[in-house]
C-alpha positions as CSV (number, residue, x, y, z in Angstrom):
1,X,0.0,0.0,0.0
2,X,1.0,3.0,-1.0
3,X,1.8,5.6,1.7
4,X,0.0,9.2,1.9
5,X,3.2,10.4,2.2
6,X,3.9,9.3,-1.0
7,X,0.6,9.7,-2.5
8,X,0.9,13.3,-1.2
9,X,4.6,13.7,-3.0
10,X,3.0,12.3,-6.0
11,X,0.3,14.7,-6.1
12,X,2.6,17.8,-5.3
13,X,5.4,16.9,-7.7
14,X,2.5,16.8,-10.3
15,X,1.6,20.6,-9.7
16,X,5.2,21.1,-9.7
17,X,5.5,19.6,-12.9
18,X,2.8,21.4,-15.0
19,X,4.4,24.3,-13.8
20,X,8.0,23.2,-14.4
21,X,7.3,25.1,-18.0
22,X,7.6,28.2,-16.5
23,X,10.8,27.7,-14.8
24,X,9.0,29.7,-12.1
25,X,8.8,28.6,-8.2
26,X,5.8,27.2,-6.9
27,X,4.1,28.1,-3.0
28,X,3.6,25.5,-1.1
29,X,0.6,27.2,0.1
30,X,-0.6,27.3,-2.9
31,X,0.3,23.3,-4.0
32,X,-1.5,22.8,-0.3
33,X,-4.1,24.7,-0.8
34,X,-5.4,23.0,-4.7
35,X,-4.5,19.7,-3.5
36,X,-6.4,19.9,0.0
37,X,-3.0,18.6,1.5
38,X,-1.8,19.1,4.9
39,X,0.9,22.4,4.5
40,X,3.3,21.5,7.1
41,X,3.0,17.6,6.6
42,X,4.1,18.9,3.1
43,X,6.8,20.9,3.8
44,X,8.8,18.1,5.1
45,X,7.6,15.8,2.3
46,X,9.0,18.6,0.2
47,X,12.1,18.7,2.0
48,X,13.2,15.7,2.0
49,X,12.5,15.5,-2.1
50,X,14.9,18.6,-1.7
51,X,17.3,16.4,0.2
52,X,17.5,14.0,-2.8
53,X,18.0,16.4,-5.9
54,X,14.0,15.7,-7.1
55,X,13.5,19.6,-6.2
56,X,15.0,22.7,-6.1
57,X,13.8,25.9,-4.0
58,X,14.6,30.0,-3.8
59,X,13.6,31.9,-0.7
60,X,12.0,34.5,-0.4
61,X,9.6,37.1,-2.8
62,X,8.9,35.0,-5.8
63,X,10.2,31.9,-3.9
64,X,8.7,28.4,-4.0
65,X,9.8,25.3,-5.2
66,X,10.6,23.6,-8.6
67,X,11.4,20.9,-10.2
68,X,15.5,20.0,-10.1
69,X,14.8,17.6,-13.5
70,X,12.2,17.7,-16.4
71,X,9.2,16.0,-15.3
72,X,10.6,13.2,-18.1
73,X,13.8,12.1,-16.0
74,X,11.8,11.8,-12.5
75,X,9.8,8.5,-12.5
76,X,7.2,7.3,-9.7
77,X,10.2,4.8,-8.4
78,X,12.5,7.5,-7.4
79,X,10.3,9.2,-5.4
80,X,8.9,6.2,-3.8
81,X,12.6,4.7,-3.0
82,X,13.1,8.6,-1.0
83,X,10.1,8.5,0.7
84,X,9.5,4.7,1.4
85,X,12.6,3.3,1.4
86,X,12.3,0.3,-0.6
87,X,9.3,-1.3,-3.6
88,X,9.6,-4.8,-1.9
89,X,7.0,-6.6,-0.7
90,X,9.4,-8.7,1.4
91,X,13.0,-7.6,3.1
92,X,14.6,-10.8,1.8
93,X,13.4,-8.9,-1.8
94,X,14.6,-5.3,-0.9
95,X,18.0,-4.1,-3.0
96,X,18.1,-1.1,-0.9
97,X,17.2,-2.9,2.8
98,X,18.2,-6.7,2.4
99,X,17.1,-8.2,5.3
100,X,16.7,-12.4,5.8
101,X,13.2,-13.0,7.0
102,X,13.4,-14.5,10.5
103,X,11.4,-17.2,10.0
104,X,12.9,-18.4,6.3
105,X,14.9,-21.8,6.1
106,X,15.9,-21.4,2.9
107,X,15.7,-18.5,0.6
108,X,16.0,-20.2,-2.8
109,X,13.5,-22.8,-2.2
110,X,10.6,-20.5,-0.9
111,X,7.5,-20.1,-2.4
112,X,6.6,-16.8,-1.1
113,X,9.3,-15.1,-1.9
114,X,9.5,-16.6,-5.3
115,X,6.1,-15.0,-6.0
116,X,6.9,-12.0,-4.3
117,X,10.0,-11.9,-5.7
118,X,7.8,-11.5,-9.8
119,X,5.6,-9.1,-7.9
120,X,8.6,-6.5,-7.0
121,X,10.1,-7.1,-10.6
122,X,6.5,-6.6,-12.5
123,X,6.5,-3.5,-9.9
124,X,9.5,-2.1,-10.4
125,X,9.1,-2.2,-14.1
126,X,6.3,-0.3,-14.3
127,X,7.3,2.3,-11.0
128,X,10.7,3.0,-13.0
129,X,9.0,3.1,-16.2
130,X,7.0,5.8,-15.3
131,X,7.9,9.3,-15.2
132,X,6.0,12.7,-13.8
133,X,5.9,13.3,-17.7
134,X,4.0,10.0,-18.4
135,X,1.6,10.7,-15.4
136,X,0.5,14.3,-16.3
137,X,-0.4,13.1,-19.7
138,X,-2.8,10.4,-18.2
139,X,-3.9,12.8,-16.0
140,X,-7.2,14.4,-17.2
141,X,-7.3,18.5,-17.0
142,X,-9.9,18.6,-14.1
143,X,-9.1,16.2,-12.1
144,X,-6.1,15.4,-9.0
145,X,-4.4,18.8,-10.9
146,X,-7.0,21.5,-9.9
147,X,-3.8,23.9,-9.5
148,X,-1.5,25.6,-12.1
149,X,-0.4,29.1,-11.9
């Protein structure tokens, strides 16, 4: 399941990247406010995509927050990777967090994490495969993107 962290990143990198055009900075009141997100559960989301090199900000009069990429080079994985730390379903599956699970006998001979193991892959694919680009284009004009300056 997908975090509302995340789904909150997601939704504020998608403002962010209809207004990327502009090469202008973006309020987070203003991303708060059209998104009906919680501002200062935002800031830090905001932050920590900072933190990573997803975003770039300027301080004050005219300051806000942009994009660091084109929307085409940031895909859903990155983000999820910052802000969740890992697209495995299992630890034993996790590139980022390997961790053997404690009640596994044997890795190579179990079931569950032979399944799991296609579920990350088929996951990853498409996580990686798709970009902030990709997503504003499936995105219809009303709706989820009520927001651009």
């Amino acid at each position: 399941m997908v975090s509302k962290k995340t789904k909150y990143a997601l939704k504020a990198l998608m403002v962010l990247a209809r207004n990327h055009v502009r090469n202008q900075p973006t309020l987070i009141a203003h991303v708060a406010a059209s998104e009906r997100l919680p501002r200062k559960f935002l800031e830090l989301i905001l932050l920590d995509l900072k933190n990573e090199g997803i975003l770039t900000s300027k301080k004050g009069k005219g300051g806000g927050y942009m994009l660091a990429k084109d929307p085409d080079k940031i895909t859903v994985g990155q983000v999820m990777r910052i802000l969740e730390g890992t697209v495995s379903p299992l630890p034993c599956l996790s590139q980022r967090a390997y961790r053997k699970c404690d009640e596994c006998v044997d890795e190579h001979t179990c079931a569950i994490r032979a399944v799991m193991k296609e579920v990350r892959e088929a996951t990853v694919q498409i996580l990686d495969g798709t970009s902030l680009q990709d997503m504003l284009e499936r995105a219809a004009p009303d709706t989820c993107l009520s927001y651009a300056i």
